[in-house]
N, C-alpha and C positions, 0 to 999 in steps of 0.2 A: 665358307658359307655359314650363316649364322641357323643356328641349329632353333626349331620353336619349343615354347616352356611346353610342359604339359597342360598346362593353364589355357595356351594359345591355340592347343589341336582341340581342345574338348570346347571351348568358346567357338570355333569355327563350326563341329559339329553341331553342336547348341545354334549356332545361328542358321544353317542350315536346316534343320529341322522345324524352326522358328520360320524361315521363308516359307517354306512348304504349307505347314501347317495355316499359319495367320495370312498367309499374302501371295498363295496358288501359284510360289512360283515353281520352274521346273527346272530340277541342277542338273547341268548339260556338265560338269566340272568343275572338283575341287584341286585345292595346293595346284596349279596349272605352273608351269615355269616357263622357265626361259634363261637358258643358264643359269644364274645366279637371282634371277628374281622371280618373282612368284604374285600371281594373283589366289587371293584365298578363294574366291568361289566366282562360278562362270554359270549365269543362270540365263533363262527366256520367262519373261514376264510379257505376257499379252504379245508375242510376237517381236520384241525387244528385247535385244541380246545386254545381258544386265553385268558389268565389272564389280565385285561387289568387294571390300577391305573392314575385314574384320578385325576390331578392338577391343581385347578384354581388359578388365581390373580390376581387381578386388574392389577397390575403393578409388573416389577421387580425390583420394587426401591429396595426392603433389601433384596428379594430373588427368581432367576427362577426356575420357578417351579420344575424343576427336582430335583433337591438341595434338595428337601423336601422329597426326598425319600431316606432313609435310609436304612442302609444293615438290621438293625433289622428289619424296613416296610418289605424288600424283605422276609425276612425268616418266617412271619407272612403270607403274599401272598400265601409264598407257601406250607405252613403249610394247608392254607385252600383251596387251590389249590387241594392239594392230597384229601383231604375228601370232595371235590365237584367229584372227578373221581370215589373214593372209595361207595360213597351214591350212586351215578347214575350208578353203574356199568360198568362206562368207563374204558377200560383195549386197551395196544397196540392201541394207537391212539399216534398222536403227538400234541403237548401242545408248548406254546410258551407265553412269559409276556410279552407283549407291553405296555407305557404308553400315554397317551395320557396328553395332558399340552395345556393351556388355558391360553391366555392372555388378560382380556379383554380389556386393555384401547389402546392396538394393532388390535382387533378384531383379535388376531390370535391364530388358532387351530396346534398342530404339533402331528404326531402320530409318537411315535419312536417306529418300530417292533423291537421285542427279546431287549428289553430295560433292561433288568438285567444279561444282558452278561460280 
């Protein structure tokens, strides 16, 4: 299991506090797994249960953060997506993957809603 930078747990709590604060959402769960995989933060926005994949980096010299999310990251997401609704008894609700991306030598935060559309 691939272990997160300290880069990567302090980016996740930064985005997290960043939900809350700017866009009222409510964290139901962070670092969520599933064996070996992991959702960074499990939120309800307006009654919408929100998948959220956090990306930090100093900088986008070799790569913005987005870019690091891959179609196979996406199908991992939502793999553990389903058996976070399936465990909790969540049925007929609406779900949605946003990500959130962190720059830090920008100080800047961006949250992209429905981000694996």
């Amino acid at each position: 299991m691939k272990k997160k930078s300290l880069n990567g747990k302090k980016g996740e709590l930064e985005a997290a506090e960043y939900l809350i604060a700017n866009h009222k959402y409510k964290i139901l769960e962070r670092n969520f797994r599933r064996g070996k995989e992991e959702i960074d933060i499990i939120a309800e926005d307006n009654g919408t249960i929100v998948f959220i994949e956090v990306k930090t980096r100093k900088d986008a010299k070799y790569e913005y953060p987005a870019s690091s999310i891959s179609q196979k990251k996406i199908e991992k997401i939502k793999r553990v997506a389903e058996f976070f609704l399936y465990q909790n008894g969540i049925y007929n609700v609406e779900c949605r993957f946003d990500a959130v991306l962190i720059l830090k030598n920008e100080n800047k935060i961006t949250l992209i809603k429905d981000a694996f559309r």
